[in-house]
N, C-alpha and C positions, 0 to 999 in steps of 0.2 A: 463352496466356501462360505462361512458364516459371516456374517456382518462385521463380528469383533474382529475376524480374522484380515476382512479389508481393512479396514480401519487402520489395524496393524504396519500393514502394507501401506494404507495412506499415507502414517506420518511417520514414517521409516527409512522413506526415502527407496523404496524397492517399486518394481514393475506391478502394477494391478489393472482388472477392468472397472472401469466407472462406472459401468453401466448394469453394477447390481442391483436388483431390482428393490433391496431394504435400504439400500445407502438414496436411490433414487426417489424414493417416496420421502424420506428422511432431509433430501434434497429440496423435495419441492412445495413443503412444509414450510421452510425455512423462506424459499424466495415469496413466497403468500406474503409474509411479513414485511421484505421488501418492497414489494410493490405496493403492499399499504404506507412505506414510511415516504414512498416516491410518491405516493399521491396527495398528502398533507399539503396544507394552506403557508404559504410565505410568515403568514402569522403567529404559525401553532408551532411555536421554539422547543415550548414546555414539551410538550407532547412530541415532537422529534428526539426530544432529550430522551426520555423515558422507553421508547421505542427500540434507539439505538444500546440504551442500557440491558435489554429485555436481548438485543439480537449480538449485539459484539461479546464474545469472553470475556473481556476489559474492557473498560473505559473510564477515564476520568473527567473531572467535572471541567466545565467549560470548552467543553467538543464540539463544532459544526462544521456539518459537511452537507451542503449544499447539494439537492436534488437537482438531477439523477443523479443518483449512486447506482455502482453496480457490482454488486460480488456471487462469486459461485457459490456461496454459503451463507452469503445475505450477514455477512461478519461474525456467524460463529468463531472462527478460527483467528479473527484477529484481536489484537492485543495495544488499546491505544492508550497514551499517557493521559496527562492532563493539558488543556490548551491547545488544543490539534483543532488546526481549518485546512479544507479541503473544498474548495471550488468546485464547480460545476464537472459533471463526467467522471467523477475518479471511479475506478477499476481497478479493483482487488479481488485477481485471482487466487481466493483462501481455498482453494482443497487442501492445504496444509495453514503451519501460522505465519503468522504477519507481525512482524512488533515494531510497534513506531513510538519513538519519544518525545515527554512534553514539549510542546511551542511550537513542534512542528508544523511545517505549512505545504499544504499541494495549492498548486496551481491547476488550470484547465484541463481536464484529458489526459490527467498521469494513468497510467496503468502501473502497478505492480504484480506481477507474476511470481505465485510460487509452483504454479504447474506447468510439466512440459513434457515431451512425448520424443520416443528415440528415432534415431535418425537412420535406423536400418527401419529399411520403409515394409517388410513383412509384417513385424510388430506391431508399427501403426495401422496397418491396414485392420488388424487383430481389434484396434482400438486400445492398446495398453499405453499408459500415461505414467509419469510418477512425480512425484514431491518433492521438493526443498527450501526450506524456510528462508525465508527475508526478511532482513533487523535493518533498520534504521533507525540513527540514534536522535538523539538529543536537539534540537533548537536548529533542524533542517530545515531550508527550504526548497522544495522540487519544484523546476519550474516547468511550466505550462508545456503539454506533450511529452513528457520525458515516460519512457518503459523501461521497467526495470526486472531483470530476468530474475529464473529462478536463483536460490540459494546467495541470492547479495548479500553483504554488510556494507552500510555506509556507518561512517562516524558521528560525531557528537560534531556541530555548528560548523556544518558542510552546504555548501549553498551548489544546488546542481544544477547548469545553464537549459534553458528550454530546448525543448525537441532532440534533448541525450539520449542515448541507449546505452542504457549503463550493464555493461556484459563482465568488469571485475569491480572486485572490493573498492571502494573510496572510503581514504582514510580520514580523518579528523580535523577540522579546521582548515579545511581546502577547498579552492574554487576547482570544479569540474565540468567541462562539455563536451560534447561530441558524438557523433556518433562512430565507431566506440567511443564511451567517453570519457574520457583520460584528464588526470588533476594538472591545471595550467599553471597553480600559483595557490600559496598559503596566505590564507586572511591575516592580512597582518596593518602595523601601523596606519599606511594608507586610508584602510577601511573606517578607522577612527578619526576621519577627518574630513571624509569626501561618502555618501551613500549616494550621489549619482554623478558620472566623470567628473566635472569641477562644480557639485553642489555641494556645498559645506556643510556640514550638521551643524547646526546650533545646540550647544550640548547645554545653556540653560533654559532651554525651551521646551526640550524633549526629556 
């Protein structure tokens, strides 16, 4: 099977081996570049900026993400807005894309997962894997620990509680936790009043 032809297979969402020897060299190319952006100085923003523009498909301006980072394609495959922080550990399994919207924010040790492997254990033993894309929208914030499987969509200014496993869709404008982790409540007036139990926003401060 040719390269193109995996490929094919990778962002398709069908059964393929990973372990072709063009996509693998092709692979590990890429993580070279990672482990140089993991090894950079606290100081060198400039140079992390320019690094990650060089490795992600997308990105927009005022991105940081806090080494280590970790992705199977060293962010070929993903796709960041503008305004994206990402703390320390994030994992992003890009064997396929990834799309995340501006302002978004990872906490500690999020993984995101677009690869996963079937559950007839023959297959695996094979080594066959396959793909599906994960969107997350707009002005999220994931909190600290949370994994999130293949093929999610979250919505637009969805705040997801730490240490979730987010296994279906989360819609828009909702607070979510759990593992499963399922929408407890919609952001709503409260939140314009109170950002921690009874601490008040001062809205001409902020």
């Amino acid at each position: 099977m040719t390269l193109e032809e995996v490929k094919m297979k990778m962002h398709g969402g069908e059964l393929y081996l990973p372990g072709h020897e063009e996509l693998m060299e092709e692979q590990t190319a890429l993580l070279e570049k990672l482990y140089d952006f993991n090894m950079t100085r606290p100081s060198e923003y400039a140079k992390r900026m320019e690094m990650l523009k060089d490795m992600f498909a997308e990105i927009g301006e005022n991105c940081y993400i806090e080494p280590p980072f970790h992705a199977n394609f060293a962010g070929k495959h993903v796709h960041f807005g503008k305004n994206i922080y990402a703390n320390f550990n994030l994992t992003l399994v890009d064997d396929t894309h990834i799309y995340v919207g501006d302002y978004t924010m990872f906490g500690p040790n999020v993984t995101v997962a677009s690869a996963g492997h079937p559950i007839e254990p023959s297959l695996r033993q094979k080594g066959y894997q396959y793909n599906m894309p994960v969107k997350i929208g707009r002005n999220c914030w994931i909190g600290g620990g949370t994994v999130i499987v293949p093929g999610i969509t979250i919505g637009d200014n969805v705040v997801v509680g730490a240490g979730s496993v987010v296994t279906k869709d989360i819609p828009s404008g909702t607070v979510a936790v759990g593992n499963p982790c399922k929408v407890i409540r919609e952001v709503g007036e409260r939140d314009r009043e109170f950002y921690f139990k009874d601490r008040k926003i001062d809205w001409e401060s902020v």
